[in-house]
N, C-alpha and C positions, 0 to 999 in steps of 0.2 A: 261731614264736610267732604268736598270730592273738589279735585283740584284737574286742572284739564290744561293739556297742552300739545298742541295742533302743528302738526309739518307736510312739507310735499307739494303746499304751494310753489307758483311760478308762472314762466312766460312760455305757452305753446298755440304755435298755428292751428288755425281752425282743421279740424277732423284730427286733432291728434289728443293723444291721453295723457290724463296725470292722476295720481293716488296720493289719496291724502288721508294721513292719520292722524288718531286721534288717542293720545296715552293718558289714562288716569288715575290719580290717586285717590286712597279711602278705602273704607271696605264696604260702603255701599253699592260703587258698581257695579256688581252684575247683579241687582234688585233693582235697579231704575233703566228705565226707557231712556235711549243714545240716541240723538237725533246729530244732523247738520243744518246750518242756516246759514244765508248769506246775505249780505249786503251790499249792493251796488253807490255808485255814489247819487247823491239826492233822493233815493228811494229806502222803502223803508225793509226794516230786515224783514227776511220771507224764512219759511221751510222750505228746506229741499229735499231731505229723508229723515227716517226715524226706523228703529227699530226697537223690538220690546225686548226686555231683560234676557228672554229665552235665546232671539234669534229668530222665535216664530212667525213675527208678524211684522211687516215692513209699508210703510207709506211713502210715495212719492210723489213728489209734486210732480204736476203735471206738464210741464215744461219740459221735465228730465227723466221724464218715465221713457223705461226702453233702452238708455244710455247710458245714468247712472247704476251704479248698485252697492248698497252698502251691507255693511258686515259687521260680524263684532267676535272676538274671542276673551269671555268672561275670565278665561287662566291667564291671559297676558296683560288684562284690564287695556286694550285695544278696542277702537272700531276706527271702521276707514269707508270711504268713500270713494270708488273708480269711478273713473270721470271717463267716459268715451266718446268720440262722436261730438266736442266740446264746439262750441259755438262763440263768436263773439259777444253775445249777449251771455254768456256763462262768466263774463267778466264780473267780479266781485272780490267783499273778504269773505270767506268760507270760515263759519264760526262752529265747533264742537260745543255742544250744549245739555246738558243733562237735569234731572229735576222730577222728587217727587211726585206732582201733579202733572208730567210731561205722559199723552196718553198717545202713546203708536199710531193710531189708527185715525186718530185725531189731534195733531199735534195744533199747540199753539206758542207763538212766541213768550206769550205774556206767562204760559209755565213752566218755564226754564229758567232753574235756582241758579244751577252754574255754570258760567260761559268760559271757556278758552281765549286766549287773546287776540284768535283769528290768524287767518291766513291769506293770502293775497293771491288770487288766481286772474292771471290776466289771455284772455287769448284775442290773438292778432287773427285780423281778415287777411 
């Protein structure tokens, strides 16, 4: 069981940054792929990164490729996500997500066992 809980959300103007973590329990984290996902309102939840247990291998949507970048330190059961260069359309919950069949390179919503209770990123034009 892996337990997940997300901060750092907030309210910032377009081209400014925010970091958001992500803290877990369990001792399966650092054997499972850490992604983020978000969800806007009306639309459905998307990926926006992933990275694999090592660290070595990282996917990003393409929206946020360039801007974002995500991280993870397996000794503090941490991963985080910078946000730079954010966008009004980066408006969202920003959810921490983890899961067995969750694959880096390939990530899908539908395999992600455990979710976080999200985070709320709002950015103003």
């Amino acid at each position: 069981q892996v337990q997940l809980v997300e901060s750092g959300g907030g309210l910032v103007q377009a081209g400014g940054s925010l970091r958001l973590s992500c803290t877990a329990s369990g001792r399966t984290f650092s054997s499972y792929t850490m992604g983020w996902f978000r969800q806007a309102p009306g639309m459905e939840r998307d990926v926006v990164a992933t990275i694999s247990w090592s660290g070595g291998s990282t996917y990003y949507a393409r929206s946020v490729k360039g801007r974002f970048t995500i991280s993870r330190d397996n000794g503090k059961n941490t991963v985080h996500l910078q946000m730079n260069s954010l966008k009004p359309e980066d408006t969202a919950v920003y959810y921490c997500a983890s899961g067995r069949s969750l694959m880096p390179l390939a990530p899908r919503v539908v395999d992600a066992d455990y979710w976080g209770q999200g985070t709320q990123v709002t950015v103003s034009s």
